[in-house]
C-alpha positions, 0 to 999 in steps of 0.5 A: 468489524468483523462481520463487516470485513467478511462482508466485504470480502464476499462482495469483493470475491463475488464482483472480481469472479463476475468481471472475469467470467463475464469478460471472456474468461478463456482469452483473460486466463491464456494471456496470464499462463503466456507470461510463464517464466518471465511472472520471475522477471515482473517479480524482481521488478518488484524488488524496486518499490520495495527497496524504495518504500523501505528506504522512506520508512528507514529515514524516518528513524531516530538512531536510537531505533534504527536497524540495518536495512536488510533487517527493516527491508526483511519487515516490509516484505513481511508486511507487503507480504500479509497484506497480500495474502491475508488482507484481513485489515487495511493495515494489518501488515503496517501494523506487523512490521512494526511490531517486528521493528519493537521486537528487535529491541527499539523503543514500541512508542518510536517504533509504532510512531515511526511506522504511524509517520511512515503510513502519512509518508507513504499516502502523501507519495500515492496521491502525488503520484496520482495527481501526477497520473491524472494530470497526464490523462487530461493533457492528452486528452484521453479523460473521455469524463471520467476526470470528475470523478477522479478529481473528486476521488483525489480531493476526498483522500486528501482532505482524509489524509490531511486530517489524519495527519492534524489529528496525529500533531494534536494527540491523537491517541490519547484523546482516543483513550479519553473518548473511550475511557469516558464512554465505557467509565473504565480507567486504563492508566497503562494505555492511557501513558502508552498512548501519551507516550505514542503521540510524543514520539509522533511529535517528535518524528514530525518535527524532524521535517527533512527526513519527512519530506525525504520519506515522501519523495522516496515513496513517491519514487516507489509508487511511480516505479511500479508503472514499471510493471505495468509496462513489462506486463502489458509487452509480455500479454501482446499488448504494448503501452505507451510509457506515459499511458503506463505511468497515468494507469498505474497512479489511478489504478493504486488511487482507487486502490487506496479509495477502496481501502476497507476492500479487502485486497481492493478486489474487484476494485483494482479490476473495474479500474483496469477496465475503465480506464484500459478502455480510455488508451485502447487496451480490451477488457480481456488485456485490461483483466489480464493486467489485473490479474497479473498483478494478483499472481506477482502478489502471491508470488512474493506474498505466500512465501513472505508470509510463510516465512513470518508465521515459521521463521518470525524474527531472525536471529540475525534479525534480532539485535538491539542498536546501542 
C-alpha cells in the first residue's frame, strides 16, 4: 500500500509540474504573487466550511461523548490540517481527529464510530453538492459534453457511498475481522470485540436519524460555501466569475476531488479540472491554473501551522477534559 501511495504521489507531482510548465508558468505564477495579503482574506474565508463541517460532526454525538465545540473545531482543523500537508492516506486526517476525540476521554468505539458516520455524512453533502453543480452547467448550457461524463463520475461515487453505508449497518468491521482472521488462521479476540463494539455504536449513531440528516445538510452547506473562495480568488486574479459559475465549478472541481480520492492531494487532478471545465465558462488555462494553485497556497497556509501545532502541542490541556 505504500509502495502504491508513492506511486501515486510521484505520478501526481509529475503531471500537476507538466499542467504548470506547460501553461505558461510565468503568467500562472504572477497572477498568484498578485494576491499577496489578501491570500489572508481567502483564509478566513476558510473559517466557514471549517465551522460548518465541524458543527455536522459535533451533531452526530451522543452526550456521552461530546466536547465543546472549540475542543472538536480544534481537531478538525488538526485533521483538514494533515490531510493537507501530509496526504499520506485519503483519511489520514479523518482518522486523526478521532483519536484525538478518544484521548479527551469518550468511549474509542462512539468516538472512531461517530468520525465513521460523519466521513458518510460528509460525502452524501459533497455529491449533493455536486449533483447541484451539474445541474447548473446543463441548464445554462455550458456542458459542451462533458455531462456524460460527470453524470457517470456521479453515479460511480454514489453507488460507492451507498454501499459503504449497507456495509456499515450490516457489521462492517466485524465481518472484517472474520475475513481476516479466516485467512491468516489467527484469532484476535480483542480486535474481534473492539470491532463488534465499533459496528454497535454505528448502529446506534445511524438510528439517531435527525441528527444524521442534520449533519448532511450541514456538510452541504460547508462544500457549497467554498464557492466563496472561488469567487473571491478569481475577483483578486483579474478575472471575475458569475457566482452561479463559481457554485457549478466549485462542486465538479471537489466531485473530482473525491473521485481521485487515492491521489494524494488529488494533484494533478484538481488541476486539469480547473482547465477543463474553467474553459467551459470562459476562464484561460493560465486563470484556470492560477485558481488551483491559489487554492493549494490557502492549503498550506492553514495546514502547516495546523500541523505543526498537532505534532508540538497534541491535545491540550484545556482540550483534555473528560464530559461527565
Amino acid at each position: 500500500m505504500k509502495g502504491l501511495i508513492n506511486a501515486l504521489s510521484f505520478v501526481a507531482l509529475a503531471g500537476f509540474m507538466a499542467l504548470i510548465v506547460t501553461h505558461r508558468a510565468g503568467d500562472v505564477l504572477s497572477a498568484v504573487a498578485g494576491v499577496g495579503w489578501q491570500f489572508g482574506f481567502i483564509c478566513l474565508l476558510q473559517l466557514i466550511p471549517l465551522i460548518l463541517h465541524t458543527a455536522a460532526w459535533a451533531t452526530l454525538l451522543p452526550r456521552s461523548v461530546a466536547r465543546p465545540f472549540g475542543n472538536l473545531l480544534l481537531f478538525r482543523w488538526y485533521g483538514e490540517s494533515v490531510t493537507s500537508v501530509l496526504p499520506i492516506t485519503p483519511i489520514g486526517g479523518d482518522i486523526l481527529r478521532g483519536h484525538l476525540h478518544e484521548r479527551t476521554g469518550a468511549s474509542g468505539p462512539v468516538a472512531i464510530g461517530a468520525v465513521i458516520v460523519d466521513l458518510t455524512t460528509e460525502v452524501a453533502g459533497q455529491l449533493a453538492f455536486a449533483v447541484v453543480a451539474l445541474a447548473i452547467l446543463i441548464l445554462r448550457g455550458h456542458d459542451a459534453g462533458t455531462a456524460p461524463a460527470m453524470i457517470a463520475t456521479l453515479t460511480v461515487l454514489s453507488v460507492f457511498v451507498f454501499g459503504f453505508y449497507l456495509a456499515q449497518r450490516r457489521a462492517l468491521f466485524g465481518g472484517i475481522v472474520r475475513v481476516i482472521t479466516g485467512l491468516a488462521g489467527i484469532s484476535t479476540p480483542r480486535g474481534a470485540a473492539y470491532a463488534q463494539a465499533l459496528d454497535r455504536a454505528i448502529r446506534r449513531l445511524y438510528l439517531r436519524q435527525r441528527h444524521v440528516w442534520v449533519s448532511c445538510v450541514l456538510h452541504f452547506l460547508a462544500w457549497a460555501s467554498g464557492a466563496l473562495q472561488l469567487y473571491a480568488a478569481a475577483a483578486l486574479v483579474g478575472h471575475r466569475i458569475d457566482r452561479l459559475d463559481a457554485l457549478m465549478l466549485e462542486g465538479l472541481i471537489t466531485a473530482l476531488r473525491a473521485a481521485a480520492f487515492m491521489v494524494p492531494a488529488a494533484l494533478g487532478v484538481q488541476e486539469g479540472g480547473f482547465i477543463l471545465l474553467g474553459s467551459l465558462i470562459g476562464i484561460p488555462p493560465e486563470m484556470a491554473l492560477s485558481l488551483s494553485v491559489i487554492r493549494r497556497v490557502r492549503e498550506l497556509l492553514l495546514g502547516i501551522p495546523g500541523a505543526l501545532l498537532w505534532r508540538t502541542i497534541g491535545v491540550p490541556k484545556w482540550a483534555a477534559v473528560i464530559n461527565r
